[in-house]
MMTF fields as JSON, N, C-alpha, C and O atoms, coordinates in Angstrom:
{
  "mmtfVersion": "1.0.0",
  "mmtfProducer": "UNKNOWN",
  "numBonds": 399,
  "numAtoms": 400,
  "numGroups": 100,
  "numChains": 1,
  "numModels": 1,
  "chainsPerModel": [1],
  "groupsPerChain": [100],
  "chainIdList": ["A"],
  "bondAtomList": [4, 2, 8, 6, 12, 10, 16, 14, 20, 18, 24, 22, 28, 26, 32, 30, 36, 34, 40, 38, 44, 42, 48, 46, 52, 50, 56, 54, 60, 58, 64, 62, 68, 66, 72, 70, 76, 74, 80, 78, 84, 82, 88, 86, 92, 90, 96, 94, 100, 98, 104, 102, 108, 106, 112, 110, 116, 114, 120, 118, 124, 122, 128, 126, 132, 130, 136, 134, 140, 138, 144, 142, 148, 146, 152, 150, 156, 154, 160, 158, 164, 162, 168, 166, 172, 170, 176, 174, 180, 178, 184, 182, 188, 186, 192, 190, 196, 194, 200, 198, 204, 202, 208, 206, 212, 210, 216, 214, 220, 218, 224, 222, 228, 226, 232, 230, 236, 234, 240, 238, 244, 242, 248, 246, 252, 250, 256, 254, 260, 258, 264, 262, 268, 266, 272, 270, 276, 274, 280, 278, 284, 282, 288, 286, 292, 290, 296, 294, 300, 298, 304, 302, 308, 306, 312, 310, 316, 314, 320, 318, 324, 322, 328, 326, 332, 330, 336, 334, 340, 338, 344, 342, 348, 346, 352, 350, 356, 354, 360, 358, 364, 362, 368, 366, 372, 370, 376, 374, 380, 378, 384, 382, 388, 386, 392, 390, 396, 394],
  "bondOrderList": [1, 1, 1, 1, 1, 1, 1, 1, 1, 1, 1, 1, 1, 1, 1, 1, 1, 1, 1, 1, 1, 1, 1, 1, 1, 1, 1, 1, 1, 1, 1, 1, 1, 1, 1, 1, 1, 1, 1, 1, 1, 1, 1, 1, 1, 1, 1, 1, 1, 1, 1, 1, 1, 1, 1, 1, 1, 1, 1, 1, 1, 1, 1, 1, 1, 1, 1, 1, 1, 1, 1, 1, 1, 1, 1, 1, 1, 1, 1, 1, 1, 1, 1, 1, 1, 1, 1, 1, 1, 1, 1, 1, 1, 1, 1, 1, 1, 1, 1],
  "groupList": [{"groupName": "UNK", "atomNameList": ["N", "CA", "C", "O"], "elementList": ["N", "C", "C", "O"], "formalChargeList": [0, 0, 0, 0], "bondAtomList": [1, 0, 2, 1, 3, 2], "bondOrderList": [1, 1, 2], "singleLetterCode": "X", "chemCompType": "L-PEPTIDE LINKING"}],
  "groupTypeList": [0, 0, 0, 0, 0, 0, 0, 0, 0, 0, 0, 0, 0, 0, 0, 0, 0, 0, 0, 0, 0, 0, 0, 0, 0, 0, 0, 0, 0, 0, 0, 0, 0, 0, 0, 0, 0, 0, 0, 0, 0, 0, 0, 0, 0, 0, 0, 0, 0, 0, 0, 0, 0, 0, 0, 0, 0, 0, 0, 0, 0, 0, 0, 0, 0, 0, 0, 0, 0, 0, 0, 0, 0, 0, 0, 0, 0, 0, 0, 0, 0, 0, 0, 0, 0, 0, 0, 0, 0, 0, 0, 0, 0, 0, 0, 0, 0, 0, 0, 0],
  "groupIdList": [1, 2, 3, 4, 5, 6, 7, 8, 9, 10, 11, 12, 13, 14, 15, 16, 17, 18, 19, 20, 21, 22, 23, 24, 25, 26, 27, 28, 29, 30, 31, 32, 33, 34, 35, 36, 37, 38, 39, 40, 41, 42, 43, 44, 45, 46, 47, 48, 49, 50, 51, 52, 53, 54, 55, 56, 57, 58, 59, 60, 61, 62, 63, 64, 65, 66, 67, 68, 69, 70, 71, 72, 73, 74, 75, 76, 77, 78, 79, 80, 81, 82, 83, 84, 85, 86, 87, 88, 89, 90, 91, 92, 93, 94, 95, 96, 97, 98, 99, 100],
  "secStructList": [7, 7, 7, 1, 7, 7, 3, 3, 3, 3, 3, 3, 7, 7, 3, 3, 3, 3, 3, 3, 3, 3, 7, 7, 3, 3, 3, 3, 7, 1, 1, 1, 1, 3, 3, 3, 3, 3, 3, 7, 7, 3, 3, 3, 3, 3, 3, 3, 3, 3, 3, 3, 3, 3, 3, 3, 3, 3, 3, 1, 1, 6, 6, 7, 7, 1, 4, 4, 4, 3, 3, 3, 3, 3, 7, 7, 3, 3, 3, 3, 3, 7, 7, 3, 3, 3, 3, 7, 7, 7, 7, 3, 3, 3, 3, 7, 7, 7, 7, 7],
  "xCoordList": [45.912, 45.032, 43.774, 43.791, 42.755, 41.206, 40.951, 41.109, 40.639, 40.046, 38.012, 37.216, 38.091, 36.39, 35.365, 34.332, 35.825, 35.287, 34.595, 33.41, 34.814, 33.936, 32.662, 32.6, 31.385, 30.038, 29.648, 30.056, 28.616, 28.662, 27.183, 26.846, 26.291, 24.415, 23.72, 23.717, 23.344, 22.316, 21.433, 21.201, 20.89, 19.034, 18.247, 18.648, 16.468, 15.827, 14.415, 14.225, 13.434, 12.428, 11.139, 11.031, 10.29, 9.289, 7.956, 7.559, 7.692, 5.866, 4.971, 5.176, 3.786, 2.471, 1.562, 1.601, 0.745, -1.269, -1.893, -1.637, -2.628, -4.515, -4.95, -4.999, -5.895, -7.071, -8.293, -8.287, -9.762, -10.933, -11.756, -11.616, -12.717, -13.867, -15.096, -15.253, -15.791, -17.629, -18.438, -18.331, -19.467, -20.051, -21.657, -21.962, -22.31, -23.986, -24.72, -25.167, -24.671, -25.961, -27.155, -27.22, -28.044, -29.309, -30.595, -30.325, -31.911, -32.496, -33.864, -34.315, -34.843, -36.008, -37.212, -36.981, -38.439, -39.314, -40.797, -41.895, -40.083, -41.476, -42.635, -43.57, -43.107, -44.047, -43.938, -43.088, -44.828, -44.674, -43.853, -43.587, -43.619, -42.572, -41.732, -41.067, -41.476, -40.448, -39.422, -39.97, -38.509, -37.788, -36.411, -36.181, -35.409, -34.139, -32.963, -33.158, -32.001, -30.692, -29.764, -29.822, -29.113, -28.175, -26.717, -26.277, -26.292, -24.682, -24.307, -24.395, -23.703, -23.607, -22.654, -22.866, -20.866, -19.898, -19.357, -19.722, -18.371, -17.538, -16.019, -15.889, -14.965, -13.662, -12.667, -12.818, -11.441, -10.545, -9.346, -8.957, -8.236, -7.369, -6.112, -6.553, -4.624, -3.999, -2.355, -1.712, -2.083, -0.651, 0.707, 0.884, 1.362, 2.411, 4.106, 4.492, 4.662, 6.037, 7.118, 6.896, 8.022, 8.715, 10.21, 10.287, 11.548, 12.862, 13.227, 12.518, 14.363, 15.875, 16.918, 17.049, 17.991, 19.446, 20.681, 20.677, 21.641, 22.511, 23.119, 22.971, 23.991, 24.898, 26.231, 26.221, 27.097, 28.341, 29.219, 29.101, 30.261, 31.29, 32.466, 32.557, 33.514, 34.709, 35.436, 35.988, 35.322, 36.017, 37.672, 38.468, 37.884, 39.724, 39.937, 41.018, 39.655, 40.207, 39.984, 38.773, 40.684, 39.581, 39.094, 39.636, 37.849, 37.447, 36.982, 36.743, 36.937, 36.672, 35.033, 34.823, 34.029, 32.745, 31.764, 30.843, 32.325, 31.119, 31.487, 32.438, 30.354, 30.157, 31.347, 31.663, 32.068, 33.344, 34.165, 35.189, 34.51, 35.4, 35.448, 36.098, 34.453, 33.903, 33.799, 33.282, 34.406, 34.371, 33.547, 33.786, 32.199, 30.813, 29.774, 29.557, 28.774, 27.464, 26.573, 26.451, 25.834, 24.186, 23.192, 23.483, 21.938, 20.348, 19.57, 19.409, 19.3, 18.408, 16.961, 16.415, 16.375, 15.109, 13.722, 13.595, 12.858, 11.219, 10.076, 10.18, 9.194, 8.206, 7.009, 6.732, 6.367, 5.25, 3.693, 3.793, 2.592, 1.303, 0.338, 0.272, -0.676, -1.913, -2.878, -2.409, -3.904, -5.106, -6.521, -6.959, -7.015, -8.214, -8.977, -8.641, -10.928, -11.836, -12.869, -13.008, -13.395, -14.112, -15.979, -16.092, -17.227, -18.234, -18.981, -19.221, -19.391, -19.963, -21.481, -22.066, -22.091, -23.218, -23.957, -23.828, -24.75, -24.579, -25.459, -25.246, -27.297, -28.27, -28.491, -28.056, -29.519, -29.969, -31.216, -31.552, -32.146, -33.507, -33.543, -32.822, -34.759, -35.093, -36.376, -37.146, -36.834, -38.186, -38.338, -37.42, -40.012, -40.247, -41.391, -42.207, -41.507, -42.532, -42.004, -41.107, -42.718, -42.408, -42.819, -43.951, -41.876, -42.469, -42.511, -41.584, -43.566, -44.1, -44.447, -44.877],
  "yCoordList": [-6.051, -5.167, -4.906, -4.724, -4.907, -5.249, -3.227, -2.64, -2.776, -1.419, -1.645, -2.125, -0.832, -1.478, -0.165, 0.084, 0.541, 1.818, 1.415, 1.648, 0.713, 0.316, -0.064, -0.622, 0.287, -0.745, -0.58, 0.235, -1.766, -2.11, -2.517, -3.334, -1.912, -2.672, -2.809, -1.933, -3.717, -4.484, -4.866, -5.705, -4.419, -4.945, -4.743, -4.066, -5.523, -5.243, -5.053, -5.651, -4.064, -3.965, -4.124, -4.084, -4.309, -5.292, -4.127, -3.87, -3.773, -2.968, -3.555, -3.324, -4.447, -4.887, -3.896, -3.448, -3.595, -2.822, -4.001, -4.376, -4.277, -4.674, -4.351, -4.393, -3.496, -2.723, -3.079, -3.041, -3.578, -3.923, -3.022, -2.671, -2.503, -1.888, -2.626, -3.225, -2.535, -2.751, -1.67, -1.075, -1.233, -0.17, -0.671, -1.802, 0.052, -0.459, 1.104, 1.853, 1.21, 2.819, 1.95, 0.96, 2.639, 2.764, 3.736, 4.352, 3.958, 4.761, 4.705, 4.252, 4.949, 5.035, 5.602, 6.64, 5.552, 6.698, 6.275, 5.738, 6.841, 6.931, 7.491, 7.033, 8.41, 8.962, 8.767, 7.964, 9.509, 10.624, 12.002, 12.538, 12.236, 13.398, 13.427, 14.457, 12.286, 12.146, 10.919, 9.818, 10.908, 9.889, 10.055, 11.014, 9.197, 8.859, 8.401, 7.485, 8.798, 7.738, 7.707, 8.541, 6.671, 6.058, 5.31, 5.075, 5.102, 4.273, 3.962, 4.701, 2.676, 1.982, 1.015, -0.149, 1.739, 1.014, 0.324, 0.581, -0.633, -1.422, -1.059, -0.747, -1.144, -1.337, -1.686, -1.368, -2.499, -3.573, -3.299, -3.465, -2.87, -2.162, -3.165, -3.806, -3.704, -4.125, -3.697, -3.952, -3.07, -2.615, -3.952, -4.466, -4.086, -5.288, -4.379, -3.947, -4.331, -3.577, -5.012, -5.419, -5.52, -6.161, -6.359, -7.092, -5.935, -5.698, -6.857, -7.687, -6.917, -7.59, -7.676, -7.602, -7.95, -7.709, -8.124, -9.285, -7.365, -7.762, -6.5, -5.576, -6.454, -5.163, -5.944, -6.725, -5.522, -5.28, -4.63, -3.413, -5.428, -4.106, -4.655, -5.806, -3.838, -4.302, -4.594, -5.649, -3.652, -3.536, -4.204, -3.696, -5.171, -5.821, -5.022, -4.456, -4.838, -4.731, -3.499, -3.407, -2.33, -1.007, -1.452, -2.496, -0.897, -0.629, -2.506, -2.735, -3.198, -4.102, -4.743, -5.529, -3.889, -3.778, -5.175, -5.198, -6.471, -7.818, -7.777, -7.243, -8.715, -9.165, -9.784, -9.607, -10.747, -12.027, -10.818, -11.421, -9.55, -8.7, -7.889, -6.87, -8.668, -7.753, -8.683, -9.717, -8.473, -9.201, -9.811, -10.97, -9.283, -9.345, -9.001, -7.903, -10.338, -9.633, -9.984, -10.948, -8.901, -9.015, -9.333, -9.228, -9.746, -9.671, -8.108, -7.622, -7.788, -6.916, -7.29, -7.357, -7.559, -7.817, -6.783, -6.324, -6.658, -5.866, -6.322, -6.321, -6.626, -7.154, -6.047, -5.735, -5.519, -4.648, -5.098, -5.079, -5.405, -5.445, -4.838, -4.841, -4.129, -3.148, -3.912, -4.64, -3.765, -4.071, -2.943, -2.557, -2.574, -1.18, -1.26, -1.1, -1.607, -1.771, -0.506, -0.269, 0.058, 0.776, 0.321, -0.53, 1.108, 1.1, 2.334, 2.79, 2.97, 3.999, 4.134, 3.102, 4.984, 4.715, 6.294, 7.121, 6.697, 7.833, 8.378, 8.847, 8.953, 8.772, 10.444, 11.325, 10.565, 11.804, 12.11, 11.714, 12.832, 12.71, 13.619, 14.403, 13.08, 13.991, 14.296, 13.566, 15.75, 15.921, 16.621, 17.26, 16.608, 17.115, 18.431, 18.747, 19.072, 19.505, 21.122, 21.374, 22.202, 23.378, 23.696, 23.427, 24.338, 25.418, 26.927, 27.548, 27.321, 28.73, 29.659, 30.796],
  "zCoordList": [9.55, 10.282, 9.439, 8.221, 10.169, 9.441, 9.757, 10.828, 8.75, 8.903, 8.57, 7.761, 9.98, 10.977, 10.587, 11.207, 9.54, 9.377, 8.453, 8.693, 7.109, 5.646, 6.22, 7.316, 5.345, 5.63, 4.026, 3.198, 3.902, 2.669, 2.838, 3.695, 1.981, 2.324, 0.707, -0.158, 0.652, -0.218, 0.089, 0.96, -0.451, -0.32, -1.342, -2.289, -1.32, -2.395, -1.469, -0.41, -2.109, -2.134, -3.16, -4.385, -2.156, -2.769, -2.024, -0.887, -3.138, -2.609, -3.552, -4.744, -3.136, -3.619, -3.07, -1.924, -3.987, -3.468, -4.517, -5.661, -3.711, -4.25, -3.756, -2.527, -5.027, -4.526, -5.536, -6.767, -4.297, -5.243, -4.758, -3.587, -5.517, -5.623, -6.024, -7.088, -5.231, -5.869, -5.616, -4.544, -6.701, -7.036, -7.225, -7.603, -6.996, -7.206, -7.378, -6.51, -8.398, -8.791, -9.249, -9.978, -8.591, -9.133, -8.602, -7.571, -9.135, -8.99, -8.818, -9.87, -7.969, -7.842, -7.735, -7.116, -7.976, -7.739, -6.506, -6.654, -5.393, -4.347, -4.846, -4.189, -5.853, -6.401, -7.76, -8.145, -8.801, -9.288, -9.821, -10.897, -8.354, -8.457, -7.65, -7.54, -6.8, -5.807, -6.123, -6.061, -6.34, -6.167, -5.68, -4.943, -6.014, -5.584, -6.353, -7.151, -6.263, -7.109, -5.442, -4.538, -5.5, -4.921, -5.404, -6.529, -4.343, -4.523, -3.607, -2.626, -3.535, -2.868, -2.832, -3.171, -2.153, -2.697, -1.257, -0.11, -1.725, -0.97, -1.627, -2.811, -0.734, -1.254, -0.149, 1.03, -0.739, -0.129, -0.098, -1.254, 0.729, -0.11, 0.235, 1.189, -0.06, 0.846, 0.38, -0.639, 1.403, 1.19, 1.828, 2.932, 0.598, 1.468, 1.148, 0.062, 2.167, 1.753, 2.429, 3.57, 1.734, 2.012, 1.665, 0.68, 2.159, 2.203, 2.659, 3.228, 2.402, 2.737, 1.828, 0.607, 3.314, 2.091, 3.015, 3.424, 3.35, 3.653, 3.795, 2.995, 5.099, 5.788, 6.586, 7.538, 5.973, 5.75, 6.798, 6.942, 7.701, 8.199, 8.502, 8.928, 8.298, 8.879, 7.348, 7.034, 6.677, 5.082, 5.375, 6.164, 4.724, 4.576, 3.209, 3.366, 2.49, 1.193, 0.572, 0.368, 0.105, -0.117, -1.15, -1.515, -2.128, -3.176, -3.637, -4.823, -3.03, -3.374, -2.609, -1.685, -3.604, -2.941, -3.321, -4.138, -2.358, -1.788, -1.084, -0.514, -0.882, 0.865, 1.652, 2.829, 0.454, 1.057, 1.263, 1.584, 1.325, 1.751, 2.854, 3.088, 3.648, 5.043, 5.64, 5.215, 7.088, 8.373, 8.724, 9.065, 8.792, 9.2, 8.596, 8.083, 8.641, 7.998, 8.821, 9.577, 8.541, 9.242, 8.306, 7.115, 8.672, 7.361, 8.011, 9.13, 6.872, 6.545, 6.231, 5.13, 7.672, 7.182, 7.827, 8.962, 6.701, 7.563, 6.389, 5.162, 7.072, 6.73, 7.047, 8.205, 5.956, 7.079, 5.722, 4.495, 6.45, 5.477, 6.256, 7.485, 5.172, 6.354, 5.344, 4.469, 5.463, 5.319, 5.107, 6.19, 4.281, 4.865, 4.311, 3.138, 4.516, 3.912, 4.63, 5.83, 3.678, 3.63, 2.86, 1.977, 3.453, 2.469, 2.344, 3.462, 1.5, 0.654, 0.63, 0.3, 0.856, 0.925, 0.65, 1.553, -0.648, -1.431, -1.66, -2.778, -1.038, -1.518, -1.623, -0.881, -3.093, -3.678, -4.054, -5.17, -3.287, -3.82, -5.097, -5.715, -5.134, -6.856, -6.704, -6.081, -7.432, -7.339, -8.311, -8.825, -8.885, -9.939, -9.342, -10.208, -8.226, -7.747, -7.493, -6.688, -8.326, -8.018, -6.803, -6.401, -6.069, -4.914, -5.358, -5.878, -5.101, -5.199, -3.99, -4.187]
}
């Protein structure tokens, strides 16, 4: 008699990020006494999450925890990746001109 109550799961996970950035400061002067600094970014981001394994049921044997000791197996699988790009864009005037 097979006791159908045991489950038994293995698996491994797997999380990757790459993430790039590009950056650009720099600064200018419309006048005299007027000018500017700026920035001016880009960025890339990419999330990858990836599992599998193996699930288990229908325990024959107590305490005897693999797979060859269970009736049945299933795969454990999920795959999930996102993707997210963003750009930045940062501008600051500058002045050298009192108001009175």
């Amino acid at each position: 008699m097979i006791n159908q109550n045991g489950i038994y799961e293995t698996w491994n996970n797997r999380k990757s990020i790459f993430d790039h950035n590009f950056t650009l400061t720099g600064s200018f002067k419309l006048s005299e006494d007027i000018g500017a600094d700026f920035n001016v970014g880009y960025t890339t981001r990419s999330d990858t999450y990836d599992r599998n394994g193996t699930r288990s049921t229908g325990q024959q044997v107590y305490n005897v925890l693999r797979h060859f000791n269970f009736e049945q197996q299933d795969e454990i699988q999920y795959y999930e990746k996102k993707t997210s790009k963003g750009f930045m864009v940062r501008l600051l005037s500058t002045t050298n001109v009192m108001l009175t």
